[in-house]
Legacy VTK file of the C-alpha trace (Angstrom):
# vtk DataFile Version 3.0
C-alpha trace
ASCII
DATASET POLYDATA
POINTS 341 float
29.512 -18.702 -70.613
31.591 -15.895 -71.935
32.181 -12.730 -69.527
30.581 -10.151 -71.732
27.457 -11.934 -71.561
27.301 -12.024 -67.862
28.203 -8.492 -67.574
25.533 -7.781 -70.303
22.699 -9.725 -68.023
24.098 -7.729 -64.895
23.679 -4.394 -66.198
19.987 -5.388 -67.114
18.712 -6.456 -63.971
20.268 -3.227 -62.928
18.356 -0.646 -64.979
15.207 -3.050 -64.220
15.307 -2.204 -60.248
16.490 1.358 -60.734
13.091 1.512 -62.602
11.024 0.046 -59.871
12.820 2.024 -57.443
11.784 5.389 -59.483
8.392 4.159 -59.758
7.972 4.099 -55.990
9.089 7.877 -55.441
6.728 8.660 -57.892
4.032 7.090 -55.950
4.701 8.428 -52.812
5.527 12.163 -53.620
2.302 11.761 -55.380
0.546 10.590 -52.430
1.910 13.159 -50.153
0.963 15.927 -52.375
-2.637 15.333 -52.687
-3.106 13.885 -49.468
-4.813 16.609 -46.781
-3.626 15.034 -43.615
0.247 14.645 -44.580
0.694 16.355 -41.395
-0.996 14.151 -39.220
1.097 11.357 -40.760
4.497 12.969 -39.799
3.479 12.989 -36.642
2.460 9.379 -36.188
5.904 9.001 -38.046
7.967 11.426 -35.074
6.099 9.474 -31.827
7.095 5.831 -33.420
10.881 6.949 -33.802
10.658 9.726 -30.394
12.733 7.538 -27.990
11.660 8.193 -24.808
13.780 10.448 -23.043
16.041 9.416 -20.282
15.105 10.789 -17.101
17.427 11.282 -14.162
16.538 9.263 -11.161
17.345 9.272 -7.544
18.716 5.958 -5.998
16.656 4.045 -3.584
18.704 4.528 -1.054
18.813 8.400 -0.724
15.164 8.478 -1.245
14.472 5.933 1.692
16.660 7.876 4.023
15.467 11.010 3.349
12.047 9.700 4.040
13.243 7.868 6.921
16.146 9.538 8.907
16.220 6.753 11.390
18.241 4.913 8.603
20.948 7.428 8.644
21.553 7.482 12.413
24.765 6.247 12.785
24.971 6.079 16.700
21.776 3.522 16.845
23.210 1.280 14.195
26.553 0.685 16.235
24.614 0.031 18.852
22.272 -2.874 17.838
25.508 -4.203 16.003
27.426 -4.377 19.043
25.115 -6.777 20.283
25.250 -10.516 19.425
22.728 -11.879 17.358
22.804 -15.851 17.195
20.637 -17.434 13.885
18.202 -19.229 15.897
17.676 -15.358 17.295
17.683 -13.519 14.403
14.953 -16.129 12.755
12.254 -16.451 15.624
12.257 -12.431 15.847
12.120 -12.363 12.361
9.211 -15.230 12.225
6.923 -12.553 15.068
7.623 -9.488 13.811
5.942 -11.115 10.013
3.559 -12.504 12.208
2.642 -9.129 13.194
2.772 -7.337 9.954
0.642 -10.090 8.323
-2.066 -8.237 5.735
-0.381 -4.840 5.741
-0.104 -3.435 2.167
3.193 -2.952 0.431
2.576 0.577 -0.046
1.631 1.168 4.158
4.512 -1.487 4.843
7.235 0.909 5.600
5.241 3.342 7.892
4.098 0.621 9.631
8.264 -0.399 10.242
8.787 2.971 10.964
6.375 3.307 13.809
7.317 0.272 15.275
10.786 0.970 15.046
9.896 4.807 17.044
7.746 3.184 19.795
10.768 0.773 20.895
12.941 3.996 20.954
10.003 6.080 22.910
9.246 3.357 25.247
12.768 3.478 27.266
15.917 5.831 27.647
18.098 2.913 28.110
17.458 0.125 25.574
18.247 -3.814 26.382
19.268 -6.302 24.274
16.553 -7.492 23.131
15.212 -4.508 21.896
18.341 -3.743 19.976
18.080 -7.197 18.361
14.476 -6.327 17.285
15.480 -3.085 16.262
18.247 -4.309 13.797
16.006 -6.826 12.236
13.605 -4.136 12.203
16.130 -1.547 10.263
16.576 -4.823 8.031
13.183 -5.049 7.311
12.643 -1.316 6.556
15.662 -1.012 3.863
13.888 -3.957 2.293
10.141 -2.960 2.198
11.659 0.819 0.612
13.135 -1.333 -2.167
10.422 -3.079 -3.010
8.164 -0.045 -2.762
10.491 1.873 -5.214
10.469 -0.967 -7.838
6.595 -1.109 -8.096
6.865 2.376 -8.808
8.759 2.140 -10.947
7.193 -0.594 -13.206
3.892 1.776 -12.829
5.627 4.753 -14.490
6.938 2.717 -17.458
3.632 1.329 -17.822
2.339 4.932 -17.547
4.250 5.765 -20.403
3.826 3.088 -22.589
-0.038 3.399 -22.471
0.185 8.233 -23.089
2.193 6.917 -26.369
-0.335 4.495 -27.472
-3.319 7.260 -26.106
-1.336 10.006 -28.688
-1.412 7.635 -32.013
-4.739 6.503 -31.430
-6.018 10.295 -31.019
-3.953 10.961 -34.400
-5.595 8.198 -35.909
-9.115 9.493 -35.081
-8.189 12.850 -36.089
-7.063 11.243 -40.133
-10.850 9.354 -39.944
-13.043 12.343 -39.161
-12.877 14.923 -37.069
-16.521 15.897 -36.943
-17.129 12.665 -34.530
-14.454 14.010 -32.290
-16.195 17.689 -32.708
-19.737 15.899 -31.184
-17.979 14.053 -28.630
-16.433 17.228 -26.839
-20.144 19.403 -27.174
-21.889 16.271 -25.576
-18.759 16.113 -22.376
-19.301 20.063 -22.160
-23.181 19.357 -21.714
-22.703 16.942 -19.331
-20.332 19.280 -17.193
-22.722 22.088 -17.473
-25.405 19.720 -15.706
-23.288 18.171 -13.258
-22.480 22.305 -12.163
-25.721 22.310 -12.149
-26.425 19.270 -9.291
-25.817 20.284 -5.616
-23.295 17.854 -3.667
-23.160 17.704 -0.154
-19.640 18.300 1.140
-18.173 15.421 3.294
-16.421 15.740 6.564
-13.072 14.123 6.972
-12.705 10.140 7.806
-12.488 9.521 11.222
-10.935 6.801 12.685
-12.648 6.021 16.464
-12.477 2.714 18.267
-14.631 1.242 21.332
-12.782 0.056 24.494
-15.335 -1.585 26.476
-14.812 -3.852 29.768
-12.300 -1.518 31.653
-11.907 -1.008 35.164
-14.107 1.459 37.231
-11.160 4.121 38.031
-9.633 4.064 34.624
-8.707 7.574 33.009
-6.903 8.891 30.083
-3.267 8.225 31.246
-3.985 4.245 31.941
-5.567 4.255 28.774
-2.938 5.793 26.348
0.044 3.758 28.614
-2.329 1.284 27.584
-2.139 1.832 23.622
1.642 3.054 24.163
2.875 1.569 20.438
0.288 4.150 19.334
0.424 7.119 21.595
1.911 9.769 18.783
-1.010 8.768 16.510
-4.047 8.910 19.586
-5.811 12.053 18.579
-8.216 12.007 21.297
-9.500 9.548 24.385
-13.554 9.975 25.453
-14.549 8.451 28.725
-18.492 9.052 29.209
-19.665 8.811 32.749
-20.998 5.255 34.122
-24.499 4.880 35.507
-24.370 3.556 39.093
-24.440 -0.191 39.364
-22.180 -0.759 36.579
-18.928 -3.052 37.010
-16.759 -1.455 34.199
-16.087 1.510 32.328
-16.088 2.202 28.377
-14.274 4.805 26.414
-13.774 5.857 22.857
-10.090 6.389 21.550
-9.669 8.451 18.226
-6.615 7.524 15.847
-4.724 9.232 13.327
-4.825 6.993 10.118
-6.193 3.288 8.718
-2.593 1.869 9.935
-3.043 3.038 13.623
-6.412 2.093 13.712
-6.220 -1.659 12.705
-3.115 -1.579 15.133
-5.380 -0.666 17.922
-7.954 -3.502 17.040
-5.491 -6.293 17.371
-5.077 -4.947 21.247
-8.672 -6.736 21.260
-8.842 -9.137 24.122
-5.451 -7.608 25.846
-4.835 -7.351 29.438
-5.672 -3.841 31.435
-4.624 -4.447 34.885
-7.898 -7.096 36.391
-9.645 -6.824 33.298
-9.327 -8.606 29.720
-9.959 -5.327 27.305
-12.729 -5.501 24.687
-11.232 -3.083 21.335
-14.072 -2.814 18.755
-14.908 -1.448 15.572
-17.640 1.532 15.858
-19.733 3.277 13.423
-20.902 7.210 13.394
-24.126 8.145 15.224
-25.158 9.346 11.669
-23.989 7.287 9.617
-25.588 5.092 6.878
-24.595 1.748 8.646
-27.123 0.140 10.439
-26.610 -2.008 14.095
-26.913 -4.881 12.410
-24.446 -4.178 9.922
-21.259 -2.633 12.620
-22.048 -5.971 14.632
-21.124 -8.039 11.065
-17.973 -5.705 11.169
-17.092 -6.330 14.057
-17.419 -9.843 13.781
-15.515 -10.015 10.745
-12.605 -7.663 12.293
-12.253 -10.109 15.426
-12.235 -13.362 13.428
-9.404 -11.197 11.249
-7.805 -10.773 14.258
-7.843 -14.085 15.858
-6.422 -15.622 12.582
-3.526 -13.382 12.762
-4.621 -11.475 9.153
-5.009 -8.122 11.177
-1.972 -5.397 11.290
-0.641 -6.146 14.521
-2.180 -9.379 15.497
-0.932 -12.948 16.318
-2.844 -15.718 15.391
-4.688 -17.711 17.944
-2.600 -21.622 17.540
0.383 -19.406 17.795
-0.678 -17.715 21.690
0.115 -19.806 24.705
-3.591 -19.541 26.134
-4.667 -21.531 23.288
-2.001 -24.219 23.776
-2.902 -24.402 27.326
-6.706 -24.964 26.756
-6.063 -27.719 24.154
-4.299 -29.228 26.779
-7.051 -29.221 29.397
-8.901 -30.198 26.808
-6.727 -33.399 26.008
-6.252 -34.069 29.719
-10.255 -33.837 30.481
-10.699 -36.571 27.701
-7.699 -38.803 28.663
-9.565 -38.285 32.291
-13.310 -39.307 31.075
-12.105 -41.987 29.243
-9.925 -43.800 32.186
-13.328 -43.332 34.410
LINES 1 342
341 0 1 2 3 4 5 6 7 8 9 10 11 12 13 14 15 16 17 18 19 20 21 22 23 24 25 26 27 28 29 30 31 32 33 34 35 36 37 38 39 40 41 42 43 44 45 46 47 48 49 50 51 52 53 54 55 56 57 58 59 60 61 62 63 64 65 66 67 68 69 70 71 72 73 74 75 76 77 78 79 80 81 82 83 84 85 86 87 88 89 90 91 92 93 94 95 96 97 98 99 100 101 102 103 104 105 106 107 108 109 110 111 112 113 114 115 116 117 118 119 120 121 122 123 124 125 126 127 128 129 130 131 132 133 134 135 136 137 138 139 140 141 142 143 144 145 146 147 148 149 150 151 152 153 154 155 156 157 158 159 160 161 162 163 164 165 166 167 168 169 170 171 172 173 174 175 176 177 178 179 180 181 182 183 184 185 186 187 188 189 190 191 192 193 194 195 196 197 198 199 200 201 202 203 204 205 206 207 208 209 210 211 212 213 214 215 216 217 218 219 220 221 222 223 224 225 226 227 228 229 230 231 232 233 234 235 236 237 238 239 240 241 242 243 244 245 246 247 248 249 250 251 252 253 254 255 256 257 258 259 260 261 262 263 264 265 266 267 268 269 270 271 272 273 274 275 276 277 278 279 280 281 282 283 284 285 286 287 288 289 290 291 292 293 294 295 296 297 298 299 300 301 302 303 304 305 306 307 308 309 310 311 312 313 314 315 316 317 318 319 320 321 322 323 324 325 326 327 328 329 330 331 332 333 334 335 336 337 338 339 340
């Protein structure tokens, strides 16, 4: 084919899409014009192309330290480095100290660390090895459990923000259908308002947190008692010890705790040793309260068997204590022994 042809060809595709092109305009200016909610369009138009704005955020590190100053204190760390920690050490410490914090929640996690990590310190003025090993594995654990924590957040606030852009289009979108509907909607929330005003709550107390020490020896008394809880004795708000009727071969008392953590804490101490005595630590409901007898003593039930399976803040399972081990061996021995008779 000769050139001028093609050219001619070329040029009149050309003038065919400038055409289209000018048709479209048309349309849309057209639409624009006589439509009433332009407005409401820009705006859908503005939050699609909005990028969300960058904000500034703090490392996880400064924000775990100024949380937790026990991070920051130089002196301790150089201790509990100075010491030697073997492997096989650093594992079976590790391995209890999970044990122990089996069933806490991520978000309670670090508090829980933290207390541990301040009732080592407050127990003795001049620490041993041992507790310096637990205490680095501890300050290990800690720096770990703040990461985590700081993540999750994290992945909530993007998700936050996500879901008030998609809450703002679909409002817009209601808005460009009819807003009469919306107009109904807000008179009918306002009427319900008005006769919730209206209704008469009664205003709760705060949560308490009390637990039942039964079985204790006859000339027990606050002191024995707290040296008794001593993992928890910042937290122990208050210690009740009624007075015994005559005849009676133990004591009871009532210890009040700060928070949930403390108080699950206290419950794994269920079946611990006070001097002659093996302690009983229960759950206990409010004189007033809405739970019935029946229903603490399926609490309780279901707190122990928490307890002996180790799920409990602060507990060790029962295959995992040596008084267990040593009754399945009685056991074994007493059928090895019936069976040779």
């Amino acid at each position: 084919m000769p050139l001028t042809e093609i050219n001619m060809k070329k040029a009149a595709i050309g003038k065919k899409r400038k055409r289209k092109s000018k048709g479209k305009n048309e349309l849309s200016n057209v639409v624009c014009k006589n439509s009433p909610d332009s407005n409401n369009l820009t705006q859908i138009t503005d939050i699609e192309n909005t990028e969300s704005p960058k904000t500034n955020k703090k490392s996880k590190s400064n924000v775990g330290i100024e949380q937790y100053p026990i991070l920051k204190d130089e002196q301790l760390i150089q201790k509990f480095r100075s010491v030697t920690l073997t492997n096989n050490q650093k594992g079976r410490i590790r391995q209890l100290l999970r044990d122990n914090l089996k069933g806490t929640s991520e978000n309670l996690l670090p508090d829980v660390i933290h207390n541990r990590m301040q009732a080592i310190l407050k127990s003795t003025d001049q620490l041993s090895d041992s507790d310096l090993r637990k205490l680095r594995i501890l300050h290990n654990m800690l720096k770990t459990a703040i990461q985590s924590d700081n993540t999750q957040k994290d992945k909530v606030t993007d998700k936050s923000k996500k879901d008030s852009t998609k809450n703002k289009k679909q409002k817009l979108e209601t808005n460009m259908n009819g807003k009469k509907e919306i107009e109904n909607n807000l008179e009918e929330k306002e009427a319900k308002k008005d006769d919730k005003k209206e209704v008469v709550t009664k205003v709760k107390g705060p949560k308490r947190y009390v637990v039942f020490v039964g079985n204790l020896p006859l000339g027990i008394n606050k002191e024995k008692i707290i040296e008794h809880f001593s993992e928890l004795k910042d937290s122990i708000k208050d210690v009740r010890i009624p007075k015994q009727s005559e005849g009676k071969k133990s004591a009871i008392a009532y210890v009040e705790l700060a928070n949930e953590i403390t108080y699950e804490l206290a419950l794994s101490k269920h079946h611990s040793m006070l001097e002659n005595k093996r302690v009983n630590v229960l759950y206990t409901a409010q004189k007033k309260g809405k739970i019935s007898k029946t229903e603490a003593k399926s609490k309780t039930a279901k707190l122990v068997a928490l307890q002996k399976s180790g799920k409990l803040i602060g507990s060790v399972p029962m295959n995992r204590k040596r008084s267990h081990r040593r009754m399945k061996m009685k056991q074994a021995q007493a059928k090895l022994a019936a069976g040779s008779a």
